[in-house]
N, C-alpha and C positions, 0 to 999 in steps of 0.2 A: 186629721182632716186635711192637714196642709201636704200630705202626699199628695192623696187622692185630687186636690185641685189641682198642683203641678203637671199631672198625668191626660187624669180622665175627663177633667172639667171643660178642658182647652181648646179639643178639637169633638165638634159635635159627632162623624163619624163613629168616634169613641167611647163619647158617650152612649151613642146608640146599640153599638155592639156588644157594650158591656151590661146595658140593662137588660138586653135579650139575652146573654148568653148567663149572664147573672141568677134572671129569674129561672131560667131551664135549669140552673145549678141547685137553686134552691128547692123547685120542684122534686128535680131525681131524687134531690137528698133523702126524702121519706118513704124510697122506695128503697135505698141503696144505702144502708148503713156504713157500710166498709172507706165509705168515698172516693169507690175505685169510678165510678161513671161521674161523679164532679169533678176527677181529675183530667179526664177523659174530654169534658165539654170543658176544662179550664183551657185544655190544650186548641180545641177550635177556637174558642176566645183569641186565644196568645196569637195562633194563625192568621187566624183575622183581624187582627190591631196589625202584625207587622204587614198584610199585605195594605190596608189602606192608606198605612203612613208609606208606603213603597220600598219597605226595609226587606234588602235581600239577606238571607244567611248561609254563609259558606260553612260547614261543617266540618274537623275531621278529627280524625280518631274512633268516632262509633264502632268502628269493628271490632275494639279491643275490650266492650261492654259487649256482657251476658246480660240482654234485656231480660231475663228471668230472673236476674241474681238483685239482691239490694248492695245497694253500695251511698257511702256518704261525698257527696260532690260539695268540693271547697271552691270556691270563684272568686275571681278579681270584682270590684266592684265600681261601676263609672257614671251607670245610668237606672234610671228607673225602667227603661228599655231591656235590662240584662235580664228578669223574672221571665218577660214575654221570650225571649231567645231563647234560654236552654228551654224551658217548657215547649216549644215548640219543637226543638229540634232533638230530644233525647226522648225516646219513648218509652218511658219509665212509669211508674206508680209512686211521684216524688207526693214527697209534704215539706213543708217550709217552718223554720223558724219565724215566728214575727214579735215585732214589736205586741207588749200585752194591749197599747193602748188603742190599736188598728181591731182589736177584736170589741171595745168600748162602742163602736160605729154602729148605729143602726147598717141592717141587711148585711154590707162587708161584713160585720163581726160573725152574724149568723153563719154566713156561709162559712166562713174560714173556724169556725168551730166544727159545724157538720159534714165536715168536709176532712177533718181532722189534722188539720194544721198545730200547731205545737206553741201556744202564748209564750214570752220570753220577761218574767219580768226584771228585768236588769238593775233596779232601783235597789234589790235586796239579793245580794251574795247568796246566802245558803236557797233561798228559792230558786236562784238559776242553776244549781247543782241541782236540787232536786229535780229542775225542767229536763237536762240534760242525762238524767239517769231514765228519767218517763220515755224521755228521744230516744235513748238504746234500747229498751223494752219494748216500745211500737214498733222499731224495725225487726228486731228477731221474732214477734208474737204477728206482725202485719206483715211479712216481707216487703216492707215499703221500701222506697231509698230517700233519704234527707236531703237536700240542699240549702246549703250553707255560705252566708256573705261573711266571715270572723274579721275584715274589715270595721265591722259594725257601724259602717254605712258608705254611703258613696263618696269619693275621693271627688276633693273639691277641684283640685288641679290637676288630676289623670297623672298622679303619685302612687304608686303603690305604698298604703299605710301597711305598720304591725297589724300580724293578724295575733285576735283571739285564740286558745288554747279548746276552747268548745267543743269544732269538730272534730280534730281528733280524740278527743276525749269519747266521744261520744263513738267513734267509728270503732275503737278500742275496745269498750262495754261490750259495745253490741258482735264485735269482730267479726266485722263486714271491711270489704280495704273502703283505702280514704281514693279517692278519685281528683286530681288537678282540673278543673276549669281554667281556660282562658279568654277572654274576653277581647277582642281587640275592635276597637270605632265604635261602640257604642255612644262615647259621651261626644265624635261627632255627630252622629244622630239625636241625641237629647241630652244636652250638657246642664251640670248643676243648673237649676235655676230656670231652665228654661218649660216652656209650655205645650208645644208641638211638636212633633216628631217631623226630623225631617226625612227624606227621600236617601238611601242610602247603600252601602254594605256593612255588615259585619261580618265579626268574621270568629267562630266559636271554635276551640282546641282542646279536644280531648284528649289528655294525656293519659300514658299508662297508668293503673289502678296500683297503689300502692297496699301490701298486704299487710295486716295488722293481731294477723291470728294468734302469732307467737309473743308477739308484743304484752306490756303493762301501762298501766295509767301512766307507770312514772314515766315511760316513754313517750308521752305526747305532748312534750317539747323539741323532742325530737323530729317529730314526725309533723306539727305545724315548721317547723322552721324547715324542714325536707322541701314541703309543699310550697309556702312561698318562695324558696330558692328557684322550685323551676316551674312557677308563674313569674315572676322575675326576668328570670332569663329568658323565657317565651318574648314577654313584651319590650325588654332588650332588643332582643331581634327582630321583633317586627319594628320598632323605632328605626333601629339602624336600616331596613331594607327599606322603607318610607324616605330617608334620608338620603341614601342612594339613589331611588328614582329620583327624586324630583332633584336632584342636582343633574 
């Protein structure tokens, strides 16, 4: 619950757009099994939180996605701002990992079940295996695509932590490629801790899609440590060009 206040509680615009676009979530949903139109209204959701909070998103890479293909997207992780970004700016048929305990919530739980989000319960080792086998079976059986924080949560001090071994694992099963997110200003728009989102840029990086067909399980340490090497070096660089300007 201590998300959700962080977030949605804070700024009443937020609040408002999230109950409407919530309840038309919940509604579709018994019309729409697949939870391809809750994903669909999650995205005007996502639109309309960054346009109130005045968060602009620069985009790039999109070209190098086949919005038809599924693919598992790995991200840096800074803000509770980053979900509403890519969802907004990748037009995909994503599903999310979450916390099992976010699905415990009254209405959030509902929707992120009917909607076919993926519970993570992390407390117990073999059930998150088992999660992460279910994860690569919905994407080859749904042609969905996953999006993935392997951070396993927001960087307190806009550090990039180890990532998790998850997605690639998962991207491997399912042998779909693994795709790099980057994330850049987010947590100055809503840093650990804080409650409203301020006025801003980001700034979103799609890097080329890494392919995993030929690939084995035992490869996905390989292929996580591929991946944060060049979100790494992404945020390197834009460090360093920030650094630059402003001297």
């Amino acid at each position: 619950m201590s998300r959700l206040r962080g977030l949605l509680f804070a700024d009443p615009a937020i609040v408002l757009a999230t109950i409407f676009f919530g309840t038309i979530s919940l509604i579709v949903s018994f019309f729409d099994p697949t939870g391809a139109t809750q994903i669909r209204v999650a995205r005007r959701w996502a639109r309309t939180l960054l346009g109130v909070s005045g968060v602009r998103v620069r985009v790039g890479g999109l070209d190098q996605l086949d919005l038809q293909a599924s693919y598992v997207f790995i991200s840096n992780h800074l803000s509770y701002m980053d979900t509403p970004v890519v969802l907004a700016s990748i037009p995909v048929q994503f599903r999310f990992l979450a916390k099992r305990g976010l699905f415990q919530i009254p209405f959030l739980g509902q929707h992120l079940s009917r909607a076919g989000h993926i519970p993570v319960p992390r407390e117990d080792p073999r059930a998150s295996v088992k999660t992460m086998q279910l994860a690569a079976q919905a994407i080859q059986e749904k042609k969905i695509s996953l999006l993935i924080f392997p951070e396993g949560g927001r960087s307190h001090d806009g550090v990039l932590r180890p990532f998790k071994e998850g997605g690639a694992y998962i991207a491997i099963r399912a042998g779909v490629p693994v795709v790099p997110l980057v994330i850049i200003g987010s947590r100055e728009i809503l840093p650990y801790g804080g409650g409203i989102p301020e006025a801003g840029q980001v700034t979103l990086r799609i890097l080329k899609p890494i392919d995993t067909a030929q690939l084995t399980i035992k490869d996905r340490g390989a292929v996580t440590n591929r991946v944060r090497d060049l979100i790494s070096g992404e945020l390197e660089q834009a460090n360093r060009t920030d650094i630059a300007v402003a001297g």
